[in-house]
C-alpha positions as CSV (number, residue, x, y, z in Angstrom):
1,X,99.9,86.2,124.1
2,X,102.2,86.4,121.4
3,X,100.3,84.4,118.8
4,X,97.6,86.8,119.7
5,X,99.9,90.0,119.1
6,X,101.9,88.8,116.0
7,X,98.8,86.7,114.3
8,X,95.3,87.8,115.8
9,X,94.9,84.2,116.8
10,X,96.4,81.6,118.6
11,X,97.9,78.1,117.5
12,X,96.2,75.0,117.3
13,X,98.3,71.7,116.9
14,X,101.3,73.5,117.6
15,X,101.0,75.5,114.4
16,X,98.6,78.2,112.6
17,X,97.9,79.0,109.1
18,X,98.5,82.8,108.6
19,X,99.0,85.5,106.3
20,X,100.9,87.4,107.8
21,X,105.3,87.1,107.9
22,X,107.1,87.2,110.9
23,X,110.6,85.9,110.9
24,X,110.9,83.4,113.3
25,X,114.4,84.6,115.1
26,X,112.2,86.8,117.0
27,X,110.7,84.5,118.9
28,X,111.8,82.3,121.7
29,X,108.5,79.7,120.8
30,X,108.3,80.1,116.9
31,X,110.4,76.9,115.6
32,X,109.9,77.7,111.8
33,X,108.4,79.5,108.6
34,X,106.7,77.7,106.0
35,X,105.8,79.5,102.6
36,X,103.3,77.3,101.4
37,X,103.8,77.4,97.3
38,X,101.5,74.2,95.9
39,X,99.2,72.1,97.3
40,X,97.3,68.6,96.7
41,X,95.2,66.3,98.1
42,X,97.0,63.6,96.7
43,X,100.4,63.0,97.0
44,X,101.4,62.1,93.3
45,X,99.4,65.2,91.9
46,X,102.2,67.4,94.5
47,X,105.1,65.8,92.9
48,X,103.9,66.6,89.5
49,X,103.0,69.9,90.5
50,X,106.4,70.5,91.7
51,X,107.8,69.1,88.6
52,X,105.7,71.5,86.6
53,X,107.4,74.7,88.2
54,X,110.8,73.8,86.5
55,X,112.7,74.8,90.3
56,X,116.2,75.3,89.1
57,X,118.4,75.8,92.3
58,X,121.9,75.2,93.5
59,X,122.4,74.3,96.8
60,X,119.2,73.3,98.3
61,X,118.2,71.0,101.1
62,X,114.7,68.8,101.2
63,X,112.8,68.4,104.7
64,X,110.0,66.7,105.8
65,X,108.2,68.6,108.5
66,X,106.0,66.1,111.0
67,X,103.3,67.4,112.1
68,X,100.6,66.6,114.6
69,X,98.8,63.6,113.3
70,X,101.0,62.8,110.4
71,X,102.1,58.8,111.1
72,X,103.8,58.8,108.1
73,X,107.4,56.2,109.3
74,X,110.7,57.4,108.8
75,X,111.4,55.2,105.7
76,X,108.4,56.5,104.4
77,X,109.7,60.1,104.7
78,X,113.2,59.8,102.8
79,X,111.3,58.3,100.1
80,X,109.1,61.7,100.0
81,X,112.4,63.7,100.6
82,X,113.8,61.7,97.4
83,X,111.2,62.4,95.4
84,X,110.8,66.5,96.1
85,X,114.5,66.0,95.6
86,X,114.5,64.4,92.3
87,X,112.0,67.0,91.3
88,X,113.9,70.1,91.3
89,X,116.4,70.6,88.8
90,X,120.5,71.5,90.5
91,X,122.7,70.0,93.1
92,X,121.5,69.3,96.8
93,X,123.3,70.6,100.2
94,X,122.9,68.5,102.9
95,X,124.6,70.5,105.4
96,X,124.6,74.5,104.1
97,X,121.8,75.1,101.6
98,X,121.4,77.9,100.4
99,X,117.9,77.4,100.2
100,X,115.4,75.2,102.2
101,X,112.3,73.1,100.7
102,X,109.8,71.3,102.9
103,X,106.7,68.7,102.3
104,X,104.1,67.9,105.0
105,X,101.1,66.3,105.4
106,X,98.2,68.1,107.7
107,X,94.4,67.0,107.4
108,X,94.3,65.0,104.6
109,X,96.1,67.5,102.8
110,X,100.3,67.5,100.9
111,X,102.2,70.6,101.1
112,X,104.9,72.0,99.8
113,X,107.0,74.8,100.0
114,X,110.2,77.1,101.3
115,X,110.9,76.4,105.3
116,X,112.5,79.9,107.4
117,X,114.4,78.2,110.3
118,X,114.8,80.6,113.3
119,X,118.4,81.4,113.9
120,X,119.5,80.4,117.5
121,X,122.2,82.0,117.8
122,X,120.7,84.2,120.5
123,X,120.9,81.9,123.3
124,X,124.7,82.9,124.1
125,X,123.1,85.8,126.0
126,X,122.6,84.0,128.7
127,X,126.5,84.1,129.3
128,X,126.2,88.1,129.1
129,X,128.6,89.8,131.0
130,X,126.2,91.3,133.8
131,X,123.3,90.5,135.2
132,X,120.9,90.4,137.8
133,X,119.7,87.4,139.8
134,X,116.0,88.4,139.1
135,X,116.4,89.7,135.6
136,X,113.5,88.4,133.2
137,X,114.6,85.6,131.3
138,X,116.2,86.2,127.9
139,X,113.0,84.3,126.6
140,X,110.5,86.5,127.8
141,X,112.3,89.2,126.9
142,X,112.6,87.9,123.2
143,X,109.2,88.1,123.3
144,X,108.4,91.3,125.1
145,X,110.3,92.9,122.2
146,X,107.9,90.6,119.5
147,X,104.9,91.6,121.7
148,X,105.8,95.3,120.9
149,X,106.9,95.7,118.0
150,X,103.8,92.7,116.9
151,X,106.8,91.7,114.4
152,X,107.6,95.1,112.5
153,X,111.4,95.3,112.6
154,X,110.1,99.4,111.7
155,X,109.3,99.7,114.7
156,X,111.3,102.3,117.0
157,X,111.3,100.7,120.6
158,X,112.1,102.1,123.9
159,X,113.1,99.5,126.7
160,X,112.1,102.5,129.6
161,X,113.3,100.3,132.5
162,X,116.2,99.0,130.8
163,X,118.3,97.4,134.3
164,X,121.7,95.4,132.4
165,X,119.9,95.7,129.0
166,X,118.3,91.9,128.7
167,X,115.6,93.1,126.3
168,X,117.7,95.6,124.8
169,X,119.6,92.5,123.7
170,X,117.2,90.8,122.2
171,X,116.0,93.3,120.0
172,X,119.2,94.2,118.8
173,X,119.9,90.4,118.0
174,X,116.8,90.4,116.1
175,X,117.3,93.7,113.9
176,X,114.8,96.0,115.9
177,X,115.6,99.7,116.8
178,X,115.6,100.2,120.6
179,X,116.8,102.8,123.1
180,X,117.0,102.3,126.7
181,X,116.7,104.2,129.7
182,X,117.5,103.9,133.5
183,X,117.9,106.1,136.5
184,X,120.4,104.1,138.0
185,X,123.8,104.5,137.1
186,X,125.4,101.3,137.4
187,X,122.0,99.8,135.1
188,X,123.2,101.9,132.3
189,X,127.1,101.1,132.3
190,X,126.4,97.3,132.9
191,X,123.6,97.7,129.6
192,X,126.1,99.6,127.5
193,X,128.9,96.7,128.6
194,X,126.8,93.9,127.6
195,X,125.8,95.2,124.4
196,X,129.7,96.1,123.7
197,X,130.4,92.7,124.4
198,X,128.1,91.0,121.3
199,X,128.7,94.4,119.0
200,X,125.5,95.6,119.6
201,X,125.1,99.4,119.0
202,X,121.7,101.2,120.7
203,X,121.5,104.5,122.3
204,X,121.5,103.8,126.0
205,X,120.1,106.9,128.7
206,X,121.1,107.6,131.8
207,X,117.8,109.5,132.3
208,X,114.7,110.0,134.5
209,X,111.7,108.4,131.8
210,X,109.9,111.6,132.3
211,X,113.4,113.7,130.6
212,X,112.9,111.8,127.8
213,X,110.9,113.8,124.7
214,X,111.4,111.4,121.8
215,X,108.5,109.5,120.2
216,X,108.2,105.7,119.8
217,X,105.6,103.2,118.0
218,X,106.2,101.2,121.7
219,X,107.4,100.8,124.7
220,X,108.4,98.3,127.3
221,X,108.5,99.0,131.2
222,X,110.0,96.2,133.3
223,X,108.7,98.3,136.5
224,X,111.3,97.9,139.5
225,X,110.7,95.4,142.2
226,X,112.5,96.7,145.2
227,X,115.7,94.1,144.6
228,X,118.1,96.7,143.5
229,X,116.2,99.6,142.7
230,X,113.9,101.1,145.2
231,X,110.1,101.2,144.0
232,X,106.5,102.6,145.5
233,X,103.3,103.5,144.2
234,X,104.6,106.9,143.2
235,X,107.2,105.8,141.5
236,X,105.5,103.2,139.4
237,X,103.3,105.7,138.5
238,X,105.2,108.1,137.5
239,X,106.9,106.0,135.0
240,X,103.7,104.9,133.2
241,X,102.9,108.4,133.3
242,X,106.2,109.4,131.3
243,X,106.1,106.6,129.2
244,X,102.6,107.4,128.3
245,X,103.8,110.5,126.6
246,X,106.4,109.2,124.3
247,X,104.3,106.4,122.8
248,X,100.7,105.0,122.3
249,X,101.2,101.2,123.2
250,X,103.1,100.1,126.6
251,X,103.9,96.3,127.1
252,X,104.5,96.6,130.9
253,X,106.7,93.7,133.4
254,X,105.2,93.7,137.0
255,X,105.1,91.6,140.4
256,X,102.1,93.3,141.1
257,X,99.3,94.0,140.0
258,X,98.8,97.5,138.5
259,X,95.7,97.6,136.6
260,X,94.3,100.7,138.4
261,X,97.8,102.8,137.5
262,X,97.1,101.8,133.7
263,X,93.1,102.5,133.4
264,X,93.7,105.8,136.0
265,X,96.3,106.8,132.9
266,X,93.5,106.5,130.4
267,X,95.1,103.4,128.6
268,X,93.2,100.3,127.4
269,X,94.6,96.3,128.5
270,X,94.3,94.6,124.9
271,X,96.0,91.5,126.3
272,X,97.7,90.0,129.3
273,X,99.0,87.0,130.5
274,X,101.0,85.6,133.7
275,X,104.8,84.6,133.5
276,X,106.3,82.0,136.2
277,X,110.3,81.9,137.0
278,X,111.4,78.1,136.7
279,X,114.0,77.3,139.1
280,X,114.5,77.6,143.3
281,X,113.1,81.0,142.8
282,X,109.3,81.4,142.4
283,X,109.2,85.1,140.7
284,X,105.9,85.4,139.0
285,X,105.8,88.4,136.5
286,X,102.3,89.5,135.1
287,X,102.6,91.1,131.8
288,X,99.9,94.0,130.4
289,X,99.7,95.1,126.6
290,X,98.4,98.6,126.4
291,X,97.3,101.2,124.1
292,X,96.0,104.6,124.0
């Protein structure tokens, strides 16, 4: 689903070819960027052609991405890294570079270019502060937030279920503009508390949805389950209904399934996909991506 949402099309050999930029800390599955810059059939023609751009840079580190049905051996590789190396003009970094080039081979085909590594530092929220036993994993909340937004950190997002803030998180981490919203209480202390606790600042609601008169590009409704906050058919309605009216494109969370709420509301399912819990808990989610 998020392929399909960030890229209009889905991988193949664990990588796509796109024109489109997305930064790769948003996601939870997206490993890398690579800014393809030359090209070549043959490997020696790649090596001149990266001689022939005169790269003059400080500080820079040489990969060599592997991908799917690249047998090139390891030996083989540093000799590749060597020469990229030897062709740019300034003094390597193994360890900080300020700058990343990468080679690969991938049908027949040498590439070179600048590599975007995703910044991991998001996995320390899952030591936040609070949290619920069934919150949504910080992973699919990573990419709830990408599904969204489909990569435009422009975006202004609204979380409208918010709970302890898990999402909320994970757009903050990742430069997007969220508020959040929750009835309960308790949801909206422990949100504001966990996003004090990584210096995260994000207007946070103590609110009924339907209060709330501000405009977003998108939304994203973790609908209740019954665990801590009680839910019905009413309810869940009610909050679709809301949301509805302060933005044009809903990725809603659910146990259930909900299809009839969304079409009687007049929005259309682009996409949707089911989400399994790993662990001693089986807590299947099934996720909808609306629009009006």
């Amino acid at each position: 689903m998020e392929s399909r949402q960030l890229f209009d099309q889905e991988e193949k050999d664990k990588l796509l070819f796109s024109n489109i930029k997305v930064d790769p800390s948003i996601s939870s599955f997206i490993r890398s960027r690579f800014e393809i810059s030359l090209s070549s059939e043959n490997y020696s023609d790649l090596i001149k052609k990266i001689k022939q751009e005169n790269i003059q840079m400080e500080e820079f580190k040489v990969e060599y991405l592997i991908l799917d049905g690249d047998a090139t051996g390891y030996k083989k590789r540093l000799e590749k890294i060597r020469d990229v190396g030897y062709s740019i003009e300034g003094e390597s970094n193994y360890y900080s570079p300020t700058i990343t080039y990468a080679i690969c081979h991938y049908k027949k085909v040498w590439y070179f270019g600048i590599l975007i590594k995703k910044n991991t530092d998001w996995l320390k929220h899952k030591k936040k502060p609070y949290s619920f036993s069934n919150s949504i994993s910080i992973d699919i909340a990573k990419t709830l937030v990408s599904v969204a937004s489909k990569g435009d950190k422009s975006s202004q997002l609204l979380d409208a279920c918010c709970g302890v803030g898990t999402v909320m998180l994970e757009a903050c981490f990742s430069g997007f503009k969220i508020d959040g919203c929750d009835i309960n209480w308790k949801a909206t202390k422990h949100t504001r508390l966990n996003l004090a606790h990584y210096n995260y600042t994000s207007n946070v609601y103590r609110s009924d949805i339907k209060d709330l008169s501000q405009k977003y590009d998108a939304a994203i409704i973790d609908l209740p389950y019954n665990l801590y906050a009680y839910s019905d058919d009413l309810i869940i309605s009610n909050i679709i209904e809301s949301t509805a009216k302060l933005t044009n494109r809903i990725v809603i969370v659910s146990v259930s399934d909900i299809t009839n709420f969304i079409s009687d509301i007049g929005f259309s399912i682009s996409d949707f996909c089911n989400v399994g819990k790993s662990g001693k808990s089986k807590f299947a989610r099934k996720i909808w991506v609306c629009n009006f």
